[in-house]
C-alpha positions in Angstrom: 57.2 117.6 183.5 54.9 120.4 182.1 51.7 119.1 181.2 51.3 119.4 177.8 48.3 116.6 176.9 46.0 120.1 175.8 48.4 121.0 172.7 48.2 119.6 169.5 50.8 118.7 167.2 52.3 121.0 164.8 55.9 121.5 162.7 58.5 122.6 164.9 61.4 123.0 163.9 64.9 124.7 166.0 68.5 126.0 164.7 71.5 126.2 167.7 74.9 126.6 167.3 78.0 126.5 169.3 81.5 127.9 168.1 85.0 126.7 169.3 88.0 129.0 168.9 91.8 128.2 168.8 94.8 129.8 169.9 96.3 128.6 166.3 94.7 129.0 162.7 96.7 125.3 162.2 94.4 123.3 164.2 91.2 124.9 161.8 93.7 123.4 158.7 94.4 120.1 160.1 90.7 119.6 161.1 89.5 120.8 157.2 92.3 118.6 156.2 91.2 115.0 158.3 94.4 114.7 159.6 93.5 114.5 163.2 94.9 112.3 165.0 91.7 111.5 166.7 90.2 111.1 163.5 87.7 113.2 161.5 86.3 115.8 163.3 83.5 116.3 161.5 82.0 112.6 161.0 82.3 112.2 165.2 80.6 115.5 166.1 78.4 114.6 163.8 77.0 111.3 165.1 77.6 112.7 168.6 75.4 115.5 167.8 72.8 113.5 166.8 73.0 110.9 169.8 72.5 114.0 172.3 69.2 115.1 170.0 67.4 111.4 170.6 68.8 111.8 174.2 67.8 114.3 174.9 64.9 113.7 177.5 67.2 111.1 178.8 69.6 114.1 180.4 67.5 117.3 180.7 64.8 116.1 183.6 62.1 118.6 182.1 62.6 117.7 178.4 59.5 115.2 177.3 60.5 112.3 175.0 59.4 113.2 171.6 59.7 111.9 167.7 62.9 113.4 166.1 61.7 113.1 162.5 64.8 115.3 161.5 68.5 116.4 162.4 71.1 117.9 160.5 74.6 118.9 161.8 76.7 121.5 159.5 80.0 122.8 160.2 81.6 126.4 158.9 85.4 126.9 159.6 86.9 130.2 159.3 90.8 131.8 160.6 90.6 130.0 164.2 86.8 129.2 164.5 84.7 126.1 164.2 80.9 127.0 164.2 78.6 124.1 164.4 74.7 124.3 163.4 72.5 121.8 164.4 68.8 121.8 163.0 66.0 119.8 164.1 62.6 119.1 162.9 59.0 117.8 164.5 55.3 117.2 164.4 54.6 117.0 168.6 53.5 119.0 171.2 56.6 120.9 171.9 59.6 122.2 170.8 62.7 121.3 169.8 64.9 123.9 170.9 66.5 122.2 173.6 67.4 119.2 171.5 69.1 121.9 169.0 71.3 122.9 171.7 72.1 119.9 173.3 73.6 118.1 169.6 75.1 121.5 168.8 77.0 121.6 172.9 77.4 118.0 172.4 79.1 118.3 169.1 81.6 120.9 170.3 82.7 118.8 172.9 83.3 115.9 171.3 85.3 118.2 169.0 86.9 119.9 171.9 87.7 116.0 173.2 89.6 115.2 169.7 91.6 118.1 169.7 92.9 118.6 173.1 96.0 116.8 172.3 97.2 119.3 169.4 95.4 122.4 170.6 95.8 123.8 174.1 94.2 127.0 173.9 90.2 125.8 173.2 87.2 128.2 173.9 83.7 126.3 173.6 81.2 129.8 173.3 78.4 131.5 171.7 76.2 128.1 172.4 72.6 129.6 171.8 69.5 129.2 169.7 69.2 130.8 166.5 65.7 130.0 165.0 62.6 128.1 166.1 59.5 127.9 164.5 56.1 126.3 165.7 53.5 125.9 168.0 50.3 128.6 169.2 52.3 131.3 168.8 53.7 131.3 165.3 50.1 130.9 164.3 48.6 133.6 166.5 51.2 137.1 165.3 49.5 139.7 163.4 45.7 138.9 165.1 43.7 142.1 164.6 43.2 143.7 168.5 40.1 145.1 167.0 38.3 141.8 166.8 35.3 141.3 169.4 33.9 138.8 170.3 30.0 137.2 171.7 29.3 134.0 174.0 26.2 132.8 174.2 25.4 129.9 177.0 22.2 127.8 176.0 20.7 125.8 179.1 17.9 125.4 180.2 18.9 124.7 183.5 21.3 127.9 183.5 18.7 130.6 182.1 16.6 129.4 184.8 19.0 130.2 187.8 19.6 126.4 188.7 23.0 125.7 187.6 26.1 128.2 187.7 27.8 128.6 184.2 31.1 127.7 183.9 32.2 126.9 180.3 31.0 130.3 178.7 33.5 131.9 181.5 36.2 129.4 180.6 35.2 130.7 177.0 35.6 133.9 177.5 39.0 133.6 179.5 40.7 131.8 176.7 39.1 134.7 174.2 40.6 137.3 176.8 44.7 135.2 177.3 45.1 135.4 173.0 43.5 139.6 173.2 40.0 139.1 172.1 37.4 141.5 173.5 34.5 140.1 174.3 31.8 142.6 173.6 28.6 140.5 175.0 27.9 137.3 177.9 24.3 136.4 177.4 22.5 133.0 179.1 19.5 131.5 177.3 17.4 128.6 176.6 18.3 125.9 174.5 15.5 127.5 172.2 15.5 127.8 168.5 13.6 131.2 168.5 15.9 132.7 171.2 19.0 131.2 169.9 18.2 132.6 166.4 17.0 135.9 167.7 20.0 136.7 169.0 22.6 134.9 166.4 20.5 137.6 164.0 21.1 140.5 166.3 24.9 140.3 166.8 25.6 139.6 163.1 24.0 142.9 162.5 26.1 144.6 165.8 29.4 143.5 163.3 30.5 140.9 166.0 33.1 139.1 164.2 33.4 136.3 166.1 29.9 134.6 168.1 30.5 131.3 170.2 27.3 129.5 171.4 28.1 127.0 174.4 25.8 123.9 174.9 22.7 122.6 173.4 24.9 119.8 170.6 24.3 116.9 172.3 21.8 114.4 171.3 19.1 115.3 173.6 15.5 116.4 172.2 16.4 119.3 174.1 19.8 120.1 172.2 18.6 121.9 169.2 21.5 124.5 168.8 22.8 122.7 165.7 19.5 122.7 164.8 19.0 126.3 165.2 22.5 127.4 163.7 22.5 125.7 160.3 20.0 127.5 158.7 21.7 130.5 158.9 25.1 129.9 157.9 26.0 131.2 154.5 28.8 128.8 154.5 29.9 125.8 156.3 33.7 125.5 157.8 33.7 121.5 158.2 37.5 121.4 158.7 36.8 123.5 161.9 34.1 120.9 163.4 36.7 118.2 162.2 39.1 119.5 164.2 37.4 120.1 167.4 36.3 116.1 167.1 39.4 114.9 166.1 41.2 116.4 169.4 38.1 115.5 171.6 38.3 112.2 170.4 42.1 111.7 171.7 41.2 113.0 174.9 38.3 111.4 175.8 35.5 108.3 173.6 32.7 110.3 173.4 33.7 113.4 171.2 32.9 111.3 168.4 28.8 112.1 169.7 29.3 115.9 169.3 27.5 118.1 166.6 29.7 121.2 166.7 29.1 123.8 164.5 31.3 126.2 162.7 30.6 128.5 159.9 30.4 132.1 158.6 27.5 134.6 158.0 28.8 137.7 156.3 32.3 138.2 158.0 30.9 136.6 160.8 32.3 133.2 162.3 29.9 131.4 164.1 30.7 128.5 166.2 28.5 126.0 168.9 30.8 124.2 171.1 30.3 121.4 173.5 27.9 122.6 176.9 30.5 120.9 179.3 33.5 123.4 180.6 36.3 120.3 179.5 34.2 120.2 176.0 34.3 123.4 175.8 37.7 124.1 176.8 38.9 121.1 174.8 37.1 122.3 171.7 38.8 125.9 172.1 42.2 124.1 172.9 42.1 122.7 169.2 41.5 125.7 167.5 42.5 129.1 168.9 44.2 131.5 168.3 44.8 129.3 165.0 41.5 129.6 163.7 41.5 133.5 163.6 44.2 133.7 160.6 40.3 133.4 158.6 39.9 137.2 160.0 43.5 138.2 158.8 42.3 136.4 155.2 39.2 137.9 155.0 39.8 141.2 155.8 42.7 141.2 153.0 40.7 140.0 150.6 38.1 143.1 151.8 40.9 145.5 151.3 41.5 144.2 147.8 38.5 144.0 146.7 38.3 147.8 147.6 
């Protein structure tokens, strides 16, 4: 199965349908009616439908096992048709779209099944998805293109040539997969000075969004946090939460970061982790979520004008 151990969970949610058609407008009477031989109709597709959502995982070999924490199955009858909706709610990793489809293909066949032996002219079709919501890329639609973007790597042992950077280029990779430009790469020292010197100089360049990598350990040499703080005009907790929070689940030590996130102007600073899975953990947990802030603040700009 796909990995999936780097998303986090959201809503998801999925609408499917199938529809049956019969040779005779009768059949759609005597199922409105209940007087199918078989019994109702509607009560068995029902509960058949929502056997194939839990089972999902169980029949589709790529379909993870997941918490169905709601299921509805409706039913619309009109001249020869039967159309059957099934719905399907989440908070997981994934989707649920499969699941919609399987109780809605489920629920026509167990229909089909009880009226085979008054109808001969069935037609199980238009079996397809009609809605899903959920997941990265519900949260990442009308992202500005004209957002750039800084990383900054503090290490010692980096700026001085003796170790090869690889979490600002992981960085900058996941900045590049959601359309963020990043506008400047720079290396320094774990150094207050530096570290300010060039936080100052982007925020006046109008970088919107400056990501320092490393230095938030607990080290006397791991003063980013340090040198950050001071600077911020406001603090974005729920952002550092976050990043923890998702470390935490994927590995015991998280707990030990100081990640930073908060604004300066229209600026949003962050300091990540100095190891690439930190790093790309701490990304993971946020983007492209975190840049509906941008999408906020720039309405609230064109307000205010």
């Amino acid at each position: 199965m796909v990995d999936i151990t780097h998303k986090s969970n959201t809503l998801r949610y999925a609408k499917a349908q199938a529809v049956l058609t019969f040779g005779d407008a009768a059949t759609v009477q005597r199922i409105n009616e209940g007087s199918v031989p078989k019994g109702s109709v509607f009560d068995m597709a029902r509960a058949a439908a929502l056997l194939a959502i839990k089972k999902t995982f169980e029949i589709i070999p790529d379909c993870h096992p997941l918490p169905v924490e709601f299921a509805a199955v409706h039913f619309f009858t009109a001249g020869n048709t039967l159309r059957i909706e099934v719905e399907v709610k989440t908070i997981y990793k994934t989707g649920v779209e499969v699941e919609a489809m399987h109780g809605a293909s489920v629920a026509a066949l167990t229909a089909y099944d009880m009226l085979k032996p008054i109808e001969k002219k069935i037609v199980i079709g238009d079996m397809r998805l009609l809605e899903k919501q959920g997941g990265k890329s519900d949260h990442s639609k009308g992202v500005a293109p004209s957002i750039s973007a800084a990383v900054i790597v503090c290490s010692d042992s980096i700026a001085a040539g003796k170790n090869e950077d690889r979490a600002g280029k992981s960085i900058i990779g996941r900045l590049e997969r959601i359309g963020v430009k990043v506008a400047d790469y720079l290396i320094i020292p774990d150094e207050i000075d530096p570290i300010r010197s060039q936080l100052t100089a982007l925020v006046e360049k109008e970088v919107r969004l400056i990501i320092f990598t490393g230095g938030t350990g607990l080290s006397k040499r791991d003063v980013t946090p340090e040198a950050i703080r001071p600077l911020l005009e406001r603090t974005i907790p729920g952002i550092e939460e976050v990043m923890r929070d998702y470390g935490q689940e994927r590995m015991p030590y998280a707990m030990l970061s100081r990640s930073v996130a908060g604004m300066i102007g229209d600026t949003l600073v962050l300091a990540l982790p100095g190891s690439t899975k930190g790093a790309e953990e701490s990304m993971d947990a946020i983007f492209p979520q975190v840049l509906h802030l941008f999408r906020v603040l720039d309405s609230l700009r064109h307000e205010e004008a």
